[in-house]
C-alpha positions, 0 to 999 in steps of 0.5 A: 500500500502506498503512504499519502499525507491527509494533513488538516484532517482528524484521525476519524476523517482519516479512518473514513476516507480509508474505509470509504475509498482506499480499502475498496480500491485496494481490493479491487486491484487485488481481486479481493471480493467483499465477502472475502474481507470485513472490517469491524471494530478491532480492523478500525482500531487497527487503522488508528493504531497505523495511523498514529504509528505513520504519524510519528514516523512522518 
């Protein structure tokens, strides 16, 4: 996956815009179908515990 910089935005902005159009697009270049992949609440802690790990490292 590639690193982009979403500085001036929360981090729930963040998750959103993960969850609503970077996985997507992700699976779709990777032939992963939605019944294959669901991401429930440890997932989207696991996308904040990522995003504050990229932040301190950026």
């Amino acid at each position: 996956m590639e690193i982009i910089r979403l500085s001036g935005y929360t981090e729930d902005e963040k998750v959103n815009i993960a969850l609503k159009y970077l996985v997507p697009k992700q699976m779709k270049e990777n032939g992963v179908q939605e019944d294959e992949l669901h991401i429930r609440g440890i997932g989207i802690a696991g996308y904040r515990s990522l995003l504050h790990a990229r932040s301190r490292g950026a």
